[in-house]
N, C-alpha and C positions, 0 to 999 in steps of 0.2 A: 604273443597272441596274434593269431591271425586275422589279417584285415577283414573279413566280416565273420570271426567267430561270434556263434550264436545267434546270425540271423536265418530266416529261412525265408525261400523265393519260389515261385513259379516260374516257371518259361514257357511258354509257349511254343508249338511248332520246335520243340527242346529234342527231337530225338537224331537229326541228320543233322549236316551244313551249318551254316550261323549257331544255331539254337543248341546245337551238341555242345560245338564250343563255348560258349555260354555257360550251360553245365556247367562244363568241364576245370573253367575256370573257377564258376563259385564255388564249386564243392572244395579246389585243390586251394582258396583263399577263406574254407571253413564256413561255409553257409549250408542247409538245409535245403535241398532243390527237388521239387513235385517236376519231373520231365512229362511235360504233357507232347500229347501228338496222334493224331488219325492213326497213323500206326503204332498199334499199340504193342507189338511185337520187339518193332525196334527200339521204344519207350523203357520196356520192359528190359531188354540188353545192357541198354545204356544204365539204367541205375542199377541192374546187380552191378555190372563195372565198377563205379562209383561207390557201392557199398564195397565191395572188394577189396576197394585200396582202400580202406578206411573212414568214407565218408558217408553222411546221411541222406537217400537218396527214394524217393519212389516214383512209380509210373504213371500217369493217366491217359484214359483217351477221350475226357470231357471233349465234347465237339465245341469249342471258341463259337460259332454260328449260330447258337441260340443262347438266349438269355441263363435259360438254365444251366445249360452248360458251364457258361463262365462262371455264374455261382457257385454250381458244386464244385469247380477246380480249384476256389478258393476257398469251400469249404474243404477240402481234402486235403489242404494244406494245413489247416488252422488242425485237423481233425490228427494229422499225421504229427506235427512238430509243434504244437501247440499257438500258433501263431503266423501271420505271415507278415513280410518287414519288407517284400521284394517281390514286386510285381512285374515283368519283364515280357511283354507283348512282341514278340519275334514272328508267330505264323503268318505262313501268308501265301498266296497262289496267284497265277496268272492265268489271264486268257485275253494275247494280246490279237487286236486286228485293230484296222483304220477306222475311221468313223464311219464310215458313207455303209462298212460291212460288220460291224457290230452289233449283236445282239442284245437284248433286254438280258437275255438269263446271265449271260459272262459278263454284262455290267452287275448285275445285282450280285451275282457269287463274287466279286470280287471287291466288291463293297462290302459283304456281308462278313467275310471275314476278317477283312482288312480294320475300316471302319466301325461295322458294329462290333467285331470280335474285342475290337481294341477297349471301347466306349464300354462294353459290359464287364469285360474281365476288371476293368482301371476304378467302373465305379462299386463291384464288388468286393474289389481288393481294399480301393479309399474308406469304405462304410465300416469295413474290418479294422483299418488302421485307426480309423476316429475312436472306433469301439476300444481299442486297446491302449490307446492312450500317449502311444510313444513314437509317433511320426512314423518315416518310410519312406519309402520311393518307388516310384512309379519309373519304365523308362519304355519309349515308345521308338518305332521301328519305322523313320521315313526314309524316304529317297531323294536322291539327285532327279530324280524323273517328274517330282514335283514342278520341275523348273520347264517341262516339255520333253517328250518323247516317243518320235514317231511310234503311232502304231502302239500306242499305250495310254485311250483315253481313262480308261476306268482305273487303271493303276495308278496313274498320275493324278487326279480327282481322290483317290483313296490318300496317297500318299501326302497330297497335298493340304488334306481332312486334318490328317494324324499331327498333322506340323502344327494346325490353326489350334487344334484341340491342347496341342503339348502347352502352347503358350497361354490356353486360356486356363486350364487346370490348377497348372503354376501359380498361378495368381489368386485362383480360388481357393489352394489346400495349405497356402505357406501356414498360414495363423493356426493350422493343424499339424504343422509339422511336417509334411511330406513334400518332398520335393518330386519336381514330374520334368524332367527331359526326354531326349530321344536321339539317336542315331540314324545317319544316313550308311550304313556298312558297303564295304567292298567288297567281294568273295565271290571264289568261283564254286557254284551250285547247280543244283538240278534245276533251278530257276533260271539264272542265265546261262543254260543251256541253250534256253526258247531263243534268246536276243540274236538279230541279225549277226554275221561273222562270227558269232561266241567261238569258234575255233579258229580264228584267227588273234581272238584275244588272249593276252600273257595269266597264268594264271597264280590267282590271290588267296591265301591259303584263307578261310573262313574262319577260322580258331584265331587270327589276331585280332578278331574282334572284341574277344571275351575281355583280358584287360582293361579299357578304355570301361565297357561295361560293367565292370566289379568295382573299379574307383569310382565312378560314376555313384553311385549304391551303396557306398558306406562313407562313414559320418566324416571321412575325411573333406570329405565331397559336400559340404553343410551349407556352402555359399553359390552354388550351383543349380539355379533350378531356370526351366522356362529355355533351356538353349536346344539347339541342333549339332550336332558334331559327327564328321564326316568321320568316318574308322576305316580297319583295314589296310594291309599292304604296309608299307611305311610312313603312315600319315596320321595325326591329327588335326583337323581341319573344322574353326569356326565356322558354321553356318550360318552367315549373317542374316536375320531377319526382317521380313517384307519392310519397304521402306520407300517413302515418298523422295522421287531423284530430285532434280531440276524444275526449280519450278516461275513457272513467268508470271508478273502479277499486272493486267490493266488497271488504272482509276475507274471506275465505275463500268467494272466485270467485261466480258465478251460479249460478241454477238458473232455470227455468221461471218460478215465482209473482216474484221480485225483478225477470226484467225488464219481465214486464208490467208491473208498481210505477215502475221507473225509464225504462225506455227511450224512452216517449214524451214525457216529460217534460223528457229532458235532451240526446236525439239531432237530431230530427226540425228543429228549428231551426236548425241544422248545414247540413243539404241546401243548395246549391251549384246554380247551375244547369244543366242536363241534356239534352247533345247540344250536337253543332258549336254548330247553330245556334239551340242553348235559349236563352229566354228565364228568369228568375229560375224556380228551381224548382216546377214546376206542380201535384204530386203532394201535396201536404199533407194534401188529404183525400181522399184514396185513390184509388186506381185502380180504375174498375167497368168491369163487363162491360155494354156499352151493352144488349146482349138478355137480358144479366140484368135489369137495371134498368128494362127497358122492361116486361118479365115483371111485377118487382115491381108496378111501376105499374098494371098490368093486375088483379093477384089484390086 
């Protein structure tokens, strides 16, 4: 029997990149898979494919951005395979710039899909799962970008949503049965296309993500819920969760004059490195304003 014969899944953003493979995975470990995706063309490709080689497989192009959307993609599932067991939130867009040039609309579309896409699909796939009785899984789609990176507030805000979300859910659905994690994936895509150098970086086939994904998502997987796990390329990697470091304790609390006394002294050493893609922490001796400082040099 194969590892998740007889269940059936959603994905999300299912027709290219990450999301293919994904597919491609649970179909070839016997799962039931709705390939949702804006394009619905490509959607459409991918699961005759899948139907092809012998698997169970249909298309949508529910839009994840509005409420209804998310619902009817989980109604489409339950409508198509009688049930859904595998809720798997992969889509997702960019529209990176810096702060100071960032718009309202590329912050909100990329909230909207990311964050409420996630939040509507997760609690109309949960409502399903409660209804049928037999637990499930949820699995959420964050980033290393959560931890900082340049020139990606609103992605990083989204991605950092999905992580806080993954660990509250977890919590809320175990005594129903459903377990809720998430991956941080590595892969080369039409996505990190966008990111500075992308052609300068080695590139990560997107289909090794599906594995980690399809254990993740069946009952092997039963003591598993509430984590982050880094995929892709050669790696699986804990993602250790937010966490209080070092911490100094005065008798009778702080004021002003004690932590200038103490807190350089015993914090500052602490700092971690800073951003995806930070090197050992840079900021030691402070951060200046280059036209301040040029100023200075000038008077």
């Amino acid at each position: 029997m194969k590892l998740l014969e007889g269940k059936a899944a959603v994905v999300t953003g299912g027709a290219r990149g990450i999301g293919k493979g994904h597919c491609e995975h649970l179909v070839a470990n016997g799962a039931a898979v709705v390939v949702n995706d804006i394009d619905i063309e490509a959607a459409q490709a991918l699961a005759d494919a899948l139907v092809e080689q012998g698997g169970k497989a249909i298309a949508s192009a529910a839009d994840i951005g509005t409420r209804s959307g998310c619902e009817s993609l989980v109604q489409a599932c339950c409508d198509a395979f009688g049930k859904i067991d595998i809720m798997i939130n992969n889509a997702g867009v960019v529209r990176d710039k810096t702060l100071v040039k960032l718009e309202d609309d590329d912050f909100e579309l990329v909230w909207r899909i990311h964050v409420m896409g996630t939040f509507w699909c997760s609690q109309a796939a949960a409502r399903k799962m409660i209804e049928q009785g037999g637990g499930g899984a949820i699995l959420n789609t964050t980033s290393g970008a959560q931890f900082g990176n340049f020139g990606q507030t609103n992605y990083s805000a989204a991605k950092g949503a999905i992580a806080s979300m993954t660990y509250t859910w977890a919590l809320e659905l175990a005594r129903k049965g459903i377990r809720v994690n998430a991956i941080g994936p590595l892969a080369t895509t039409h996505m990190s296309a966008t990111f500075k150098d992308a052609d300068k970086m080695p590139y990560f086939d997107p289909a090794a993500n599906g594995p980690m994904v399809c254990w993740l998502c069946s009952d092997e997987a039963d003591n598993v819920t509430g984590q982050v796990f880094g995929t892709g390329g050669e790696r699986i990697s804990h993602m250790v969760q937010p966490h209080y470091g070092k911490t100094v304790i005065r008798e009778g609390g702080w004021d002003v004059d004690s932590i200038r006394q103490y807190f350089q002294m015993h914090i500052p050493s602490e700092f971690g490195a800073f951003g995806v893609m930070g090197k050992p922490y840079p900021f030691h001796q402070g951060v200046k304003s280059i036209a301040a400082e040029a100023a200075k040099s000038k008077g």
